[in-house]
Backbone as numpy.savetxt, mean C-alpha at the origin, in Angstrom:
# Nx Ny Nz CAx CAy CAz Cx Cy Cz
32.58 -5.45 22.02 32.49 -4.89 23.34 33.90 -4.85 23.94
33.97 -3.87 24.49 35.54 -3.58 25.46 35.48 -3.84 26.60
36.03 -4.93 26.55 36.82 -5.25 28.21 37.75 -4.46 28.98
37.21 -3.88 30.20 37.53 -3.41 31.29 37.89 -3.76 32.73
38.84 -3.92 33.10 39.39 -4.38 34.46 37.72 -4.41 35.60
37.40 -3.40 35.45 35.88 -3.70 36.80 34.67 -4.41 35.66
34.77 -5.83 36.60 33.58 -6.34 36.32 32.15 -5.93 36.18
31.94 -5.16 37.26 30.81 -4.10 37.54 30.54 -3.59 36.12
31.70 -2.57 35.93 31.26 -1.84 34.78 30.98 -2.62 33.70
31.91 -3.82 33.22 31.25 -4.80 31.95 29.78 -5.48 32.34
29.78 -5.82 33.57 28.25 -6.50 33.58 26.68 -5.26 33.53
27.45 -4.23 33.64 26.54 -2.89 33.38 26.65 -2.83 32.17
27.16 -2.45 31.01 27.71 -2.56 29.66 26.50 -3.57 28.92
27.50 -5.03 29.59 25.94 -6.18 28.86 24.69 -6.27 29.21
24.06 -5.40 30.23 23.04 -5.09 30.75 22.33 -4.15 29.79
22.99 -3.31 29.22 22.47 -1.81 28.55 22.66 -2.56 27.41
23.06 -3.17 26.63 23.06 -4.11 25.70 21.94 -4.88 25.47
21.28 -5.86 26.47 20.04 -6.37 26.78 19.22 -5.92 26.11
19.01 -4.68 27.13 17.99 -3.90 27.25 17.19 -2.92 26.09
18.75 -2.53 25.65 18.43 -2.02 24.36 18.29 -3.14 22.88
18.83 -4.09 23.04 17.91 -5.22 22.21 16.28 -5.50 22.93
15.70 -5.63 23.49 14.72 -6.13 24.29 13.74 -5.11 23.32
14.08 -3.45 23.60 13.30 -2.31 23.58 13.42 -2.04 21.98
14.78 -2.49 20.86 14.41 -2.72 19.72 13.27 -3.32 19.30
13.39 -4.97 19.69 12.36 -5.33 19.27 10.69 -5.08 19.85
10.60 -4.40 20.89 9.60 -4.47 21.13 8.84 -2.91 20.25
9.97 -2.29 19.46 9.64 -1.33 18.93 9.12 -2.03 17.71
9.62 -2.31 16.85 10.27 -3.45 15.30 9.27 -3.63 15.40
9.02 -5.15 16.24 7.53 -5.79 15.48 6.25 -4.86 15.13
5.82 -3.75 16.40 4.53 -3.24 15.88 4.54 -2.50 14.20
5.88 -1.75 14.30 6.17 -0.89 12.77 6.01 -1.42 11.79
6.66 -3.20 12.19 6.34 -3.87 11.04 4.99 -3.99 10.75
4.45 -4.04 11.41 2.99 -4.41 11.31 2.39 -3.39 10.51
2.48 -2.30 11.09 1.61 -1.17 10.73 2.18 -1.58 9.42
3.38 -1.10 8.73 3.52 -1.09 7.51 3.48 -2.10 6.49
3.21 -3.40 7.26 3.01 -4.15 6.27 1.09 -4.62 6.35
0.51 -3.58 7.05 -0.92 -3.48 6.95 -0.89 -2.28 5.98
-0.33 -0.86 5.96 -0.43 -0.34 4.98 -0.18 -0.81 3.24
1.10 -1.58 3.33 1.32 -1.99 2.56 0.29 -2.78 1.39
-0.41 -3.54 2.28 -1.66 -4.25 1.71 -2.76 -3.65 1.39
-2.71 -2.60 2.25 -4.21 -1.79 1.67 -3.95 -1.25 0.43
-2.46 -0.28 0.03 -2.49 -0.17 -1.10 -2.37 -1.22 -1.51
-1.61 -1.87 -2.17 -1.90 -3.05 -3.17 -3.18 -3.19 -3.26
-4.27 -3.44 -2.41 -5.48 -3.83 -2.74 -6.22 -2.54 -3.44
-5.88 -1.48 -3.13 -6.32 -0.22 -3.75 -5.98 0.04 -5.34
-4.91 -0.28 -5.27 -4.07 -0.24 -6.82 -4.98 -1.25 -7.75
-5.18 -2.45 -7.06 -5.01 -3.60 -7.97 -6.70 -3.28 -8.28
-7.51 -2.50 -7.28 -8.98 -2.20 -7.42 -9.27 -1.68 -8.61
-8.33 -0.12 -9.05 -8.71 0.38 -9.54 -8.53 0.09 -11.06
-7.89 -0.80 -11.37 -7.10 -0.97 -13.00 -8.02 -2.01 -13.21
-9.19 -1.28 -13.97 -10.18 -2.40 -14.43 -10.35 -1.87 -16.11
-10.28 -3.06 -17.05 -10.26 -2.38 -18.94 -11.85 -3.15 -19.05
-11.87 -1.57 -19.50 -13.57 -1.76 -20.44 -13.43 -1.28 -21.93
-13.82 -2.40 -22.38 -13.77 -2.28 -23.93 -14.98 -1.72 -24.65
-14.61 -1.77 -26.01 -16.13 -1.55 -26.81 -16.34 -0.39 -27.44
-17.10 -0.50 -28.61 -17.53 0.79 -28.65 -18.60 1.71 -28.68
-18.82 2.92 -28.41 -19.92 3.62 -28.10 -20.74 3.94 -29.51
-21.67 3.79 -29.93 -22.59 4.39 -30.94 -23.82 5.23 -30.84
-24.10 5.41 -31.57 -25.84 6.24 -31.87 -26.28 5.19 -31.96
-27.49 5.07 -31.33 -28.37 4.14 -31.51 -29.55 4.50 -33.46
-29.76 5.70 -33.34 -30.26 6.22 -34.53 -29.58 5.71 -35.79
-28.40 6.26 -35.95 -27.17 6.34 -36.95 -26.23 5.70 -37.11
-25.82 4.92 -35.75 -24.79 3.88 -36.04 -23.13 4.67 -35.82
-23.21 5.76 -35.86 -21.84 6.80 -35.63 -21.38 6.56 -33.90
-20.35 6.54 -34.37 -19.47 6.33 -32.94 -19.45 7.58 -32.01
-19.77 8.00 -31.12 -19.85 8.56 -30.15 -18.51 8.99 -29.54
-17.82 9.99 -29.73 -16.33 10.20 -29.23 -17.21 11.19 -27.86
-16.07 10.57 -26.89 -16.26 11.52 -25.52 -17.31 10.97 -24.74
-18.07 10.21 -25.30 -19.06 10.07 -24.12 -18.72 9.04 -23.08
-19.06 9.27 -21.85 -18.90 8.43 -20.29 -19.76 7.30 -20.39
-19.41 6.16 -19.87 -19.96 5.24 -19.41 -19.81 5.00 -18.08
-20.72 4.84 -17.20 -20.80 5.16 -15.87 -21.52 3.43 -15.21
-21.15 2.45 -14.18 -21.80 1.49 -13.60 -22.91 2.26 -12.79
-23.89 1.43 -13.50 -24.84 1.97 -12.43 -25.14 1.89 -11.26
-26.01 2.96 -10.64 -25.47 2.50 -8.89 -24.05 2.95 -8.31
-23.45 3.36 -9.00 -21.81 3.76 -8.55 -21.15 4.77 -9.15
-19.70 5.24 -8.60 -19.30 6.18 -9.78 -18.57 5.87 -10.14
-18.18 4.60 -10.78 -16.95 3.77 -11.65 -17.37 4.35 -12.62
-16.19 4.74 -13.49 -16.86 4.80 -14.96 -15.47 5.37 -15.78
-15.52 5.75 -16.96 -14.71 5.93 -17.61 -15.44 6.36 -18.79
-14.67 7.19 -19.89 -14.77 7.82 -21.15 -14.20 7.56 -22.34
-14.83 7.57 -23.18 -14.67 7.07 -24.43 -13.62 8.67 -25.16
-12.44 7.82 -25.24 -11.22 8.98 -25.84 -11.37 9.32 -27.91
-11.33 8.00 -27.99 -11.67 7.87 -29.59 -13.02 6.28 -29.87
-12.49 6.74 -31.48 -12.99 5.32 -31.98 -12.40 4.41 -32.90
């Protein structure tokens, strides 16, 4: 900060100084918030979706592996497809 012969004007100076710290933070904390509430929802979204289902699909008749077919939770639409065997 620059010192100036009128007091006035420096105690106006550290005034606008204040003020504009005061009005930082009263900005800061909510942003933080929001984004560290977004933040968590993804993570919890991410970490939802990466679920490994193993195994493999057959004919019940024949015993042959089934390429391509979906396995679906029932009740829901989780599911995933059988790529190979």
């Amino acid at each position: 900060m620059i010192l100036y012969p009128n007091s006035i004007y420096n105690a106006h100076l550290y005034q606008l100084k204040q003020q504009n710290e005061i009005m930082n933070r009263l900005l800061l904390i909510p942003l933080r918030c929001v984004l560290s509430a977004c933040f968590a929802f993804l993570l919890v979204g991410f970490s939802y979706g990466q679920r490994a289902v193993t195994g493999m699909i057959t004919d019940a008749g024949t015993g042959e592996p089934l390429i391509g077919a979906n396995v679906v939770i029932k009740g829901t639409a989780t599911g995933t497809a059988q790529a190979s065997f």
